[in-house]
ZAMARGU-4260 file (C-alpha; in steps of 0.2 Angstrom, whole numbers, plus 5000, padded with zeros to 4 digits):
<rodrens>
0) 5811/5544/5718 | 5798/5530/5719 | 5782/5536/5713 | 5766/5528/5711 | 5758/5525/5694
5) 5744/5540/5687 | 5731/5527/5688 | 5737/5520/5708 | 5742/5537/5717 | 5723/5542/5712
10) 5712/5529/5718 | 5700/5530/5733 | 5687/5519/5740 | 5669/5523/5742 | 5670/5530/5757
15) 5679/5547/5756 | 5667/5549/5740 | 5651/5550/5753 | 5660/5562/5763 | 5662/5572/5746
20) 5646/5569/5740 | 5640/5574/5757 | 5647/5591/5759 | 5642/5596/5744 | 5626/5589/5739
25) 5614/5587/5756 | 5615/5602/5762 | 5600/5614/5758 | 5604/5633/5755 | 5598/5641/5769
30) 5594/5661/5769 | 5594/5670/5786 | 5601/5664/5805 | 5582/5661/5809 | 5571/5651/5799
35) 5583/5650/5783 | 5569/5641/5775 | 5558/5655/5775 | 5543/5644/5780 | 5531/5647/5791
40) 5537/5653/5808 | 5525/5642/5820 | 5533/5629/5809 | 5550/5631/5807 | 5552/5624/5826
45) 5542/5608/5822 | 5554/5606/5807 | 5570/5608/5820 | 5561/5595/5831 | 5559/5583/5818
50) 5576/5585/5809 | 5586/5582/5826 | 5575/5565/5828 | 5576/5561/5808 | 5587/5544/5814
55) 5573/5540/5828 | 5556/5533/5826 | 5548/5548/5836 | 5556/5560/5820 | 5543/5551/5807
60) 5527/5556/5818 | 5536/5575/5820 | 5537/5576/5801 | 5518/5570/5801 | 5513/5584/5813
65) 5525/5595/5803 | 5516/5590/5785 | 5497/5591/5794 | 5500/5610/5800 | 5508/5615/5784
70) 5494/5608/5774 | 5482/5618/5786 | 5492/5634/5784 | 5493/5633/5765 | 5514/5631/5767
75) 5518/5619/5753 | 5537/5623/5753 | 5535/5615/5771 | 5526/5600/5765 | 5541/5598/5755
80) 5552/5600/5772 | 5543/5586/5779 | 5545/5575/5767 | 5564/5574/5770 | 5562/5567/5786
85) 5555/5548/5779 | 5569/5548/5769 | 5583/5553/5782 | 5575/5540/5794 | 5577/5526/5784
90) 5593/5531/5773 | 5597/5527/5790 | 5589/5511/5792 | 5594/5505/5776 | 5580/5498/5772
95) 5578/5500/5754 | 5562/5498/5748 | 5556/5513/5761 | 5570/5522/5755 | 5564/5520/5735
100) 5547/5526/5743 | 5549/5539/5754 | 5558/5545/5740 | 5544/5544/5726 | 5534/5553/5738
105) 5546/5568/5741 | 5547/5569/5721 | 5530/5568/5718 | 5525/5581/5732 | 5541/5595/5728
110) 5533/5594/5709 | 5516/5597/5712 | 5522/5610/5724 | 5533/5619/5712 | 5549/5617/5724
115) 5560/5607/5713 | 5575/5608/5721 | 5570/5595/5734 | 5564/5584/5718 | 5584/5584/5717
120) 5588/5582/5734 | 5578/5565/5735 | 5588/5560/5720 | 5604/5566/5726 | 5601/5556/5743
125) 5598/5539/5735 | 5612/5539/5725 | 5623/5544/5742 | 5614/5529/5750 | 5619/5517/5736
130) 5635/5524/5735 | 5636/5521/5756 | 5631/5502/5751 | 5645/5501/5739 | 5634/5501/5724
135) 5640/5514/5713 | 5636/5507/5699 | 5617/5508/5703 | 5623/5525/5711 | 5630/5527/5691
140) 5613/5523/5682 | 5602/5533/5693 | 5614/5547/5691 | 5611/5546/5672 | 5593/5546/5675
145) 5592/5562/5688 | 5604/5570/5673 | 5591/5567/5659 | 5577/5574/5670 | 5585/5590/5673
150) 5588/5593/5654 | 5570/5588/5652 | 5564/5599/5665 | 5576/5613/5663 | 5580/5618/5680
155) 5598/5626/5682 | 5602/5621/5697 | 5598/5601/5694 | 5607/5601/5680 | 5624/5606/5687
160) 5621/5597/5701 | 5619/5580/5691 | 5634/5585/5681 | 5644/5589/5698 | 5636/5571/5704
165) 5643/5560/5689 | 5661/5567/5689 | 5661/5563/5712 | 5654/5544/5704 | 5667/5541/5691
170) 5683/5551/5705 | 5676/5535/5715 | 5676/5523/5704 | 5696/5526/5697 | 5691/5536/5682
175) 5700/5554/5685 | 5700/5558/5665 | 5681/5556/5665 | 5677/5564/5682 | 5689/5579/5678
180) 5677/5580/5660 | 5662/5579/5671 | 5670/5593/5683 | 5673/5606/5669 | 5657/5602/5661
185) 5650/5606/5679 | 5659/5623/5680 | 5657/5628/5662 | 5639/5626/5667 | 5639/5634/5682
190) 5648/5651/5674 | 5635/5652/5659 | 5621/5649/5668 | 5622/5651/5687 | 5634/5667/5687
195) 5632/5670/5705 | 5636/5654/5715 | 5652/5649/5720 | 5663/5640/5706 | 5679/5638/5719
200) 5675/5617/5723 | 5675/5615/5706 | 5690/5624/5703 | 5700/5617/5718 | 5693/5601/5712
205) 5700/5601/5695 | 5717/5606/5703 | 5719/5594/5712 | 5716/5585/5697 | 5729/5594/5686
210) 5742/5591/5702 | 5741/5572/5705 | 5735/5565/5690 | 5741/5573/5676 | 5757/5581/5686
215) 5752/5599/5675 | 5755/5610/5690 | 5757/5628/5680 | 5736/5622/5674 | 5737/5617/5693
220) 5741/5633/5700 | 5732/5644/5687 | 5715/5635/5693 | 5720/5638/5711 | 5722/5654/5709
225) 5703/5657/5700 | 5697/5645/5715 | 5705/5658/5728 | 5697/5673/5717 | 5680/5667/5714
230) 5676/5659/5733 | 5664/5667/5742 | 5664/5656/5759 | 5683/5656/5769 | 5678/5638/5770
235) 5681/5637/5750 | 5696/5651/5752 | 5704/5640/5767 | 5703/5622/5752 | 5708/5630/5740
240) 5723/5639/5748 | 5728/5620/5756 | 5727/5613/5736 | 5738/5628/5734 | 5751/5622/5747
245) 5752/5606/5738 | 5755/5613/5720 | 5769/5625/5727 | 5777/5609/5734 | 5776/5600/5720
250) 5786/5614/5711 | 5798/5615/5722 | 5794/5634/5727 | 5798/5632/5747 | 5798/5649/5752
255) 5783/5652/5743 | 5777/5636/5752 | 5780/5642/5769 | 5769/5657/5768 | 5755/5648/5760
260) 5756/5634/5772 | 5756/5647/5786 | 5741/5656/5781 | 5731/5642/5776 | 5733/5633/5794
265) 5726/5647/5799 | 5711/5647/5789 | 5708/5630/5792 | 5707/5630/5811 | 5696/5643/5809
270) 5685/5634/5798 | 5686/5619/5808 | 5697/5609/5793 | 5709/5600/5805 | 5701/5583/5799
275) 5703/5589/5778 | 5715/5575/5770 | 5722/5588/5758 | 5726/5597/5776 | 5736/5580/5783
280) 5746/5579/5767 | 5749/5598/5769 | 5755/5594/5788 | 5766/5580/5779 | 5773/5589/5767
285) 5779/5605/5778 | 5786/5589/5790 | 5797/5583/5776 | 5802/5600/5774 | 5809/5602/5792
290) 5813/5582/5792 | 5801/5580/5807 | 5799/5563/5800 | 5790/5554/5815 | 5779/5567/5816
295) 5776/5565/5796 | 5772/5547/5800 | 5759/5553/5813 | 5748/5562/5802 | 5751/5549/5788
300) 5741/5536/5803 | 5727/5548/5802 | 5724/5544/5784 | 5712/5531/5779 | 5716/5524/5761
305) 5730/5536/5756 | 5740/5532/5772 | 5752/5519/5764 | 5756/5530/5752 | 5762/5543/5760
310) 5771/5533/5771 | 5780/5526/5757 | 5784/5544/5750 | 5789/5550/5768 | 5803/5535/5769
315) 5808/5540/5753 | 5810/5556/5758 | 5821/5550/5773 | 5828/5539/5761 | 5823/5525/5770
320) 5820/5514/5752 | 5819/5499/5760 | 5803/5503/5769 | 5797/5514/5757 | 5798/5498/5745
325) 5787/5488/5759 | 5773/5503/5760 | 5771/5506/5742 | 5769/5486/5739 | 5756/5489/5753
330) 5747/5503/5744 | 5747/5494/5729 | 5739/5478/5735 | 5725/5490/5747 | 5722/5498/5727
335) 5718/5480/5718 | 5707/5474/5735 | 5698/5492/5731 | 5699/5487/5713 | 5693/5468/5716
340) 5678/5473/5728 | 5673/5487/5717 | 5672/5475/5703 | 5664/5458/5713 | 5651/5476/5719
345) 5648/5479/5701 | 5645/5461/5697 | 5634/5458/5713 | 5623/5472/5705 | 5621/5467/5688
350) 5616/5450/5694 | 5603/5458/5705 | 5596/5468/5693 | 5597/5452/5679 | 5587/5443/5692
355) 5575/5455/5697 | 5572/5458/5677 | 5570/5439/5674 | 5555/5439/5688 | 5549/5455/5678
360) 5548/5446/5662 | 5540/5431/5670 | 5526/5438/5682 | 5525/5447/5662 | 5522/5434/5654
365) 5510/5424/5666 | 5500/5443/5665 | 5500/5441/5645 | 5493/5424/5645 | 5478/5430/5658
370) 5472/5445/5649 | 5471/5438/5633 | 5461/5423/5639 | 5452/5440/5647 | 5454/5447/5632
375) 5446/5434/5621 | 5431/5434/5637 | 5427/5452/5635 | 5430/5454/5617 | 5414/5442/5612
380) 5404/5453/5626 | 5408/5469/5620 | 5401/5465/5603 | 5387/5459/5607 | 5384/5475/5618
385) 5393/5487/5602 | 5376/5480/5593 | 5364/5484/5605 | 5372/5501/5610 | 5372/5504/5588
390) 5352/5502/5589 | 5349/5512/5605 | 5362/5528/5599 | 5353/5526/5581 | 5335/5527/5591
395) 5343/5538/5601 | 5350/5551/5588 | 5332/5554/5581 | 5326/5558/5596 | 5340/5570/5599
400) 5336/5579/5582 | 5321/5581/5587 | 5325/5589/5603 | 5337/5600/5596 | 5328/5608/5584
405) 5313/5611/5597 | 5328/5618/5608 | 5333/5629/5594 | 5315/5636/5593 | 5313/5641/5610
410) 5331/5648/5610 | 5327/5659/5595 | 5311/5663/5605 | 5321/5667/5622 | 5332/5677/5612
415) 5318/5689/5602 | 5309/5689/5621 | 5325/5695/5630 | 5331/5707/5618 | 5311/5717/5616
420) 5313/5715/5637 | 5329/5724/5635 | 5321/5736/5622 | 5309/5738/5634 | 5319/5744/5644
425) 5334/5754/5635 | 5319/5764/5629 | 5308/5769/5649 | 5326/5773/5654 | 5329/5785/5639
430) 5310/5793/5638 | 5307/5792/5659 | 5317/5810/5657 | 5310/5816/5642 | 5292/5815/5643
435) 5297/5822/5663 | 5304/5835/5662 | 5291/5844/5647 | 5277/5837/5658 | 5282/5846/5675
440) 5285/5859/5666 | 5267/5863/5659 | 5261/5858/5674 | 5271/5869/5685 | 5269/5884/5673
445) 5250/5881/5672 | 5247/5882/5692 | 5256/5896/5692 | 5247/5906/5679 | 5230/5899/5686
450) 5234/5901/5704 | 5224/5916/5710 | 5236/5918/5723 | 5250/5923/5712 | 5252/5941/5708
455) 5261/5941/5690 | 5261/5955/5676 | 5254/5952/5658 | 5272/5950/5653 | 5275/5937/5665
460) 5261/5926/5657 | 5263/5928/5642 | 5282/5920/5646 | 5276/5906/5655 | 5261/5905/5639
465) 5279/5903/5629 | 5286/5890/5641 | 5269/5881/5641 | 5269/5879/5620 | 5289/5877/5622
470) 5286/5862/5633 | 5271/5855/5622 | 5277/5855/5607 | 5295/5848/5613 | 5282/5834/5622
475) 5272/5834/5604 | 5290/5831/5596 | 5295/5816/5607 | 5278/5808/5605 | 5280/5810/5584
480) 5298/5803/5587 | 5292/5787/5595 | 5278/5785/5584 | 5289/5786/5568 | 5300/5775/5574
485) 5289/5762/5579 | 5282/5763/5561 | 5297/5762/5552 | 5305/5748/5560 | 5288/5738/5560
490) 5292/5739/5541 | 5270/5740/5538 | 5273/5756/5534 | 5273/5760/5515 | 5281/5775/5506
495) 5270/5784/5494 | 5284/5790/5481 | 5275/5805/5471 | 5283/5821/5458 | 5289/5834/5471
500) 5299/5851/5468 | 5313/5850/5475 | 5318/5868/5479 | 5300/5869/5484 | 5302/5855/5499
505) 5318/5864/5504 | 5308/5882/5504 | 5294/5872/5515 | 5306/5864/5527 | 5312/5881/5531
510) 5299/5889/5533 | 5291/5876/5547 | 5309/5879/5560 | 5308/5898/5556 | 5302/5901/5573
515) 5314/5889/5582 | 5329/5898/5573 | 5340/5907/5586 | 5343/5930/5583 | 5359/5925/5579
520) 5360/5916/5566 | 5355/5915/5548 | 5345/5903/5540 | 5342/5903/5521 | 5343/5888/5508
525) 5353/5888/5489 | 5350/5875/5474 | 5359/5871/5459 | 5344/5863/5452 | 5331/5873/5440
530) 5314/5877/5449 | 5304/5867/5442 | 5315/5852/5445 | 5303/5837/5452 | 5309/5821/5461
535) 5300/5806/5461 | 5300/5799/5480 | 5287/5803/5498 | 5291/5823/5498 | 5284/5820/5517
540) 5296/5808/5523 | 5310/5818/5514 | 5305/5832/5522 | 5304/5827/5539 | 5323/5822/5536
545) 5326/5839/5531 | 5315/5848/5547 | 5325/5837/5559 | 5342/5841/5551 | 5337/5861/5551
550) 5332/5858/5570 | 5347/5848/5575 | 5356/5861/5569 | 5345/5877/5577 | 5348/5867/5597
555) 5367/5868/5592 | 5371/5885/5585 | 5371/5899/5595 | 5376/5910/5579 | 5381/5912/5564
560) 5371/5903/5549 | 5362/5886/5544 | 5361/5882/5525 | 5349/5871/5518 | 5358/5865/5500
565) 5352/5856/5487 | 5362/5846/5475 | 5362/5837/5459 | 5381/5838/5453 | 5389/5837/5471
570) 5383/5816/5468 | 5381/5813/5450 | 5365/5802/5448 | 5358/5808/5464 | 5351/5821/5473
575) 5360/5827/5488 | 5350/5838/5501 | 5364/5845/5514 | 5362/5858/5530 | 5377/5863/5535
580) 5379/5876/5552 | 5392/5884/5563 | 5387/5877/5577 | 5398/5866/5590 | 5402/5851/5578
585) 5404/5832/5581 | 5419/5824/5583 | 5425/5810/5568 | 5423/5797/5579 | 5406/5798/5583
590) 5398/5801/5565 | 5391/5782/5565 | 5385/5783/5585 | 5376/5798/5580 | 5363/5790/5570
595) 5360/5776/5583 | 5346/5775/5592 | 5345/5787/5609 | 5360/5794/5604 | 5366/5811/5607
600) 5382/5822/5603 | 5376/5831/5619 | 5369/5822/5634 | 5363/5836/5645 | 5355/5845/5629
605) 5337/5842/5625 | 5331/5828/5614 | 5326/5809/5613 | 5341/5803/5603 | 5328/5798/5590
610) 5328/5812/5577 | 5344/5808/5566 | 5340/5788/5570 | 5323/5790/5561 | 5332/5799/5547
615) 5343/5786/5544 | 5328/5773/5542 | 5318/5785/5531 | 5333/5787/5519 | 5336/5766/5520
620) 5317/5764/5515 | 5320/5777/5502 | 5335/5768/5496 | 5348/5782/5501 | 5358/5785/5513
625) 5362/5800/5527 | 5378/5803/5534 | 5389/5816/5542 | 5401/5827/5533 | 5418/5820/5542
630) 5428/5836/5530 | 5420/5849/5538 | 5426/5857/5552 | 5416/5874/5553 | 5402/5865/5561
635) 5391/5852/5558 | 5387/5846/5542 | 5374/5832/5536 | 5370/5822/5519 | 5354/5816/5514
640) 5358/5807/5497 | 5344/5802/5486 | 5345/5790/5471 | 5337/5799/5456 | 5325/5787/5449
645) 5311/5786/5436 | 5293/5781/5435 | 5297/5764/5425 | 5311/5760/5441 | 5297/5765/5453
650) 5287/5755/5448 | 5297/5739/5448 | 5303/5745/5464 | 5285/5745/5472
</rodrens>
C-alpha cells in the first residue's frame, strides 16, 4: 500500500489550526440559558446587542453604552464584557495596532477587576489573529509569554489553556511529537488541578495522535475509550466516537467498525458535526468498505488540505495505482508549498521584528545622547540647589527642634488635662449615687418624723432615728473616703510611724465595727504575738486598713464569723494582720480589680469602691502590701503585710 511518510500524512496549514483554536479557546463558559454571564439583567441585553454588531462600527458605540451603565451600576465583570467588543471589531479589521491596544485595555481592566479569565481571553484572541495572518511564529512567542504569566499569576485555568495553546501552535506548524508533549502536559494538568472540566478533547486529541502519527492504535484506542468515559457534552461523546471509527479501521475490526460508525453518524447529526474532517474521512472509510468509490471521491472533494491524500489512498484502495501515484505526488508537493510558505512566514516575521528592533535601538540611542546632554544641564543645577536646600533644612531643623519640644510640652499638658477631665468625671459618675441616695434618705426620714401630719408610734421614730444615723454615717463614710483619697494620692501627706501594741490596735479596731456586726455572725480577733509586742509604723493609718477590712467583711456576711488575726510567723520578717469571714467570697479573677479605684465585688451593694483602694495606698506608703487570700474558699480573706522595721531603719526611711 502506498502510504505517506509520519512527517507528510500529518501536516495541515494554518487554517484548520484557527478553526481548532477557535472551538476551543474563544468561547466563554456560560452558566444559565438566560444571562449565562451572570451580569447585570438591564445589561445583559446591551451586551447581546453589541456582540451581534462586534464586526460593525455601530457594535464599538454599544460596548461604550454597555461599559458607561456597568460602571454606574458597580458591574465590573460587565466592564470586562465590554471590553471584548474593541477587540472583536477590529480582529476583524485586521488592523493591528487597534488590535495590540484594545487588547492592553481588556488586560489591564480584567486585572484590576479581578476577572482574569478574560485577561486570557485577550491573549488567547491575538494569537488566533496572528495565527489567521499566518504568523505563527509570533503566534509561538506570545504564547510563550501568556504561559509565563499564568505561572506567575497562578490561575488554573490560564495555565492549561496556554499549555493546550502551544500544543494546537506546534500541530500547526508540523511538530506532532511536541504538540502530543504539549497535549499530555495539558491533560496531566487538567486531571491534577481542574478535576471537574472535561479532559475528552485532550484525549481525543492525543488519539488521533497515537493513530496517524505514531500508528500505535492499541494506546490509540485506550485513550479513545477514557475520552468516551470522561465527556461531559455529546458534542465531545459524538468526536470522540468518530476518532474511535477511525482506530477500529485501522485495525481492521469491521464489524466492530460498522456499529461505531453507525452510532457515531448519529451523534454527529445531532450535534450538527456533518462538516467535522474526522467525520468525512469516517464517510470515506465506511465507502471503501462497501467500494462506493465515487462516492468516497465526493467526500474526499469536501476536504481542504487532506483531500489529495485521501484521494490517493481511495485509488489505492480501488487499486487504481496509477492515479493514486499522481494524487499522492500532489499531496506531497501541496505539503512542501505548506512547508515553503510557512517558512518564507517565519522569515518575513523575523525581519520584521529585526527591523522594528533596529528603529528601537536607534530612536534609543538619539534619547541617550539627549538626556545626558540634559543630564549634564540639570546635574550642575541641582547642586547648586543641593547647597541651598543643605543651609535651609540645617536652619530649618533647629527650628523644628524647637517646635517639637514645645509640642511635647503641650501634649504632656493635654494629656494631665484630659486625664483629671476624665477623673473628673469617672469620679461625679460614681459618687452622683452615693452621696444621693444617703441624702434623700435623711431628708425623707426627717420630714416624716417632723411632719405634724404624720401619726407615727415611739417605735416608729425611733426606726427612722436609726435610718437617719444609718444614712449619716454612711454619708460621713463616703466623705472620709474621698478625703483620704485625695490625700494619699496627693503624696503631701506624711506618715507619723510611732511604737503601737499590736494586739491592742486589733482590740480597737474591733471594738469601733462592733455595732455594724450583723446577730449572726461572730466577731472576735486572735494573735500569736505576746501582748506587749509594739510595732513601729502610723497605728492610725493601720487601723483604718483594719476597720475597713472588718467592714467590708460585716456588708458581706450574713452569718457565721469574722476573725481579725495577727501574725508574726505566718510572713517571717513581717507582721501580717488578716480578717478572714464566711461571707460570699470573690472570685480569683477579680482579686487585683478589687483594690482599684470604684471598684466593687457587688455593684448593687452599698459603697464608694474606695475603701480597699485606700488600703492599698496606705500599705504602699507604709511599705507593705494588702492583697486577697486567692487559697481560701470559705469566704473572703484579706492580708495587710507589714515589713517589721526598727527605729535606726525609720529613721533613714524618713
Amino acid at each position: 500500500m502506498l502510504i505517506p511518510s509520519n512527517r507528510a500524512k500529518g501536516r495541515y496549514i494554518l487554517s484548520r489550526l484557527c478553526f481548532l483554536v477557535l472551538s476551543a479557546w474563544v468561547s466563554l463558559p456560560s452558566a444559565a440559558q438566560n444571562n449565562p454571564y451572570k451580569i447585570d439583567d438591564a445589561l445583559y441585553p446591551i451586551y447581546q446587542r453589541a456582540s451581534r454588531q462586534a464586526r460593525q462600527q455601530e457594535g464599538l458605540l454599544v460596548a461604550d453604552t454597555l461599559y458607561q451603565q456597568a460602571l454606574k451600576l458597580g458591574d465590573k465583570k460587565a466592564q470586562c464584557l465590554a471590553y471584548t467588543i474593541p477587540l472583536q471589531f477590529y480582529m476583524s479589521q485586521k488592523d493591528d495596532s487597534k488590535i495590540e491596544k484594545a487588547s492592553t485595555d481588556l488586560k489591564e481592566i480584567s486585572r484590576a477587576n479581578n476577572y482574569l479569565q478574560y485577561y486570557y481571553y485577550a491573549w488567547s484572541n491575538e494569537i488566533i489573529y496572528f495565527l489567521n495572518q499566518q504568523r505563527s511564529l509570533l503566534a509561538l512567542q506570545k504564547a510563550e509569554k501568556m504561559k509565563e504569566q499564568a505561572f506567575a499569576d497562578r490561575y488554573p485555568y490560564g495555565i492549561f489553556s496556554c499549555i493546550r495553546t502551544m500544543g494546537n501552535i506546534y500541530k500547526s506548524r508540523g511538530n506532532f511529537d511536541l504538540s502530543a508533549q504539549y497535549y499530555q502536559e495539558a491533560l496531566d494538568y487538567m486531571l491534577e488541578n481542574m478535576p471537574d472540566q472535561d479532559p475528552s478533547q485532550l484525549y481525543s486529541n492525543l488519539a488521533g495522535y497515537y493513530r496517524s502519527t505514531r500508528k500505535d492504535y492499541a494506546t490509540a484506542l485506550d485513550y479513545c475509550e477514557k475520552a468516551l468515559k470522561s465527556a461531559k457534552t455529546e458534542r465531545n461523546i459524538a468526536q470522540a466516537m468518530i476518532e474511535k471509527c477511525l482506530i477500529l479501521f485501522r485495525q481492521g475490526r469491521i464489524d466492530e467498525f460498522n456499529d461505531c460508525y453507525k452510532e457515531a453518524v448519529q451523534m454527529a447529526d445531532r450535534c450538527k458535526l456533518s462538516a467535522s474532517v474526522s467525520l468525512l474521512i469516517a464517510h470515506i472509510s465506511k465507502n471503501i468498505l462497501d467500494k462506493q468509490y465515487e462516492q468516497a471521491h465526493a467526500h474526499a472533494d469536501q476536504l481542504s488540505e487532506e483531500g489529495l491524500q485521501q484521494h490517493a489512498y481511495i485509488y489505492e484502495c480501488a487499486k487504481d495505482y496509477p492515479n493514486a501515484i499522481k494524487y499522492l505526488k500532489k499531496y506531497h508537493q501541496q505539503l512542501d508549498s505548506t512547508n515553503n510558505l510557512l517558512q518564507l512566514s517565519d522569515i518575513a516575521e523575523l525581519n520584521t521584528q529585526i527591523g522594528a528592533e533596529r528603529l528601537k535601538m536607534e530612536n534609543i540611542q538619539a534619547t541617550s545622547r539627549y538626556r545626558i546632554t540634559l543630564f549634564s544641564i540639570v546635574t550642575g543645577f541641582l547642586l547648586l540647589s543641593l547647597l541651598f536646600l543643605m543651609l535651609y533644612l540645617h536652619r530649618k531643623r533647629k527650628v523644628n527642634l524647637e517646635l517639637c519640644h514645645k509640642n511635647e510640652e503641650l501634649s504632656e499638658a493635654r494629656d494631665q488635662a484630659e486625664a483629671a477631665n476624665k477623673a473628673k468625671s469617672i469620679f461625679l459618675q460614681n459618687m452622683s449615687h452615693e452621696i444621693r441616695t444617703p441624702l434623700n434618705s435623711i431628708v425623707g426620714f426627717s420630714q416624716l418624723i417632723t411632719s405634724p401630719d404624720t401619726n407615727l408610734s415611739q417605735e416608729e421614730r425611733q426606726d427612722f432615728s436609726d435610718l437617719i444615723k444609718l444614712n449619716s454615717d454612711l454619708l460621713l463614710t463616703l466623705v472620709s473616703d474621698i478625703l483620704d483619697t485625695a490625700e494619699l494620692e496627693s503624696g503631701n501627706y506624711i506618715m507619723h510611724p510611732a511604737p503601737c501594741n499590736l494586739n491592742r490596735l486589733c482590740h480597737e479596731a474591733l471594738a469601733t465595727v462592733e455595732w455594724r456586726r450583723p446577730e449572726a455572725v461572730k466577731l472576735y480577733s486572735t494573735s500569736d504575738a505576746d501582748d506587749g509586742y509594739e510595732l513601729l509604723t502610723d497605728s492610725q493609718r493601720v487601723r483604718q486598713v483594719l476597720i475597713n477590712f472588718l467592714t467590708n467583711a460585716e456588708k458581706h456576711t450574713s452569718e457565721g464569723e469574722i476573725c481579725l488575726h495577727c501574725s508574726l510567723t505566718e510572713n517571717p520578717g513581717c507582721v501580717t494582720f488578716s480578717v478572714t469571714d464566711t461571707g460570699t467570697g470573690i472570685p480569683p479573677e477579680h482579686s487585683e480589680t478589687i483594690f482599684e479605684r470604684f471598684e466593687k465585688a457587688d455593684t448593687f451593694g452599698q459603697g464608694t469602691g474606695l475603701g480597699l483602694n485606700i488600703c492599698r495606698l496606705i500599705a504602699e506608703r507604709l511599705k507593705g502590701k494588702v492583697l486577697l487570700d486567692k487559697e481560701y474558699k470559705e469566704g473572703a480573706r484579706f492580708l495587710f503585710i507589714l515589713p517589721i522595721v526598727s527605729d535606726e531603719t525609720a529613721e533613714m526611711n524618713d
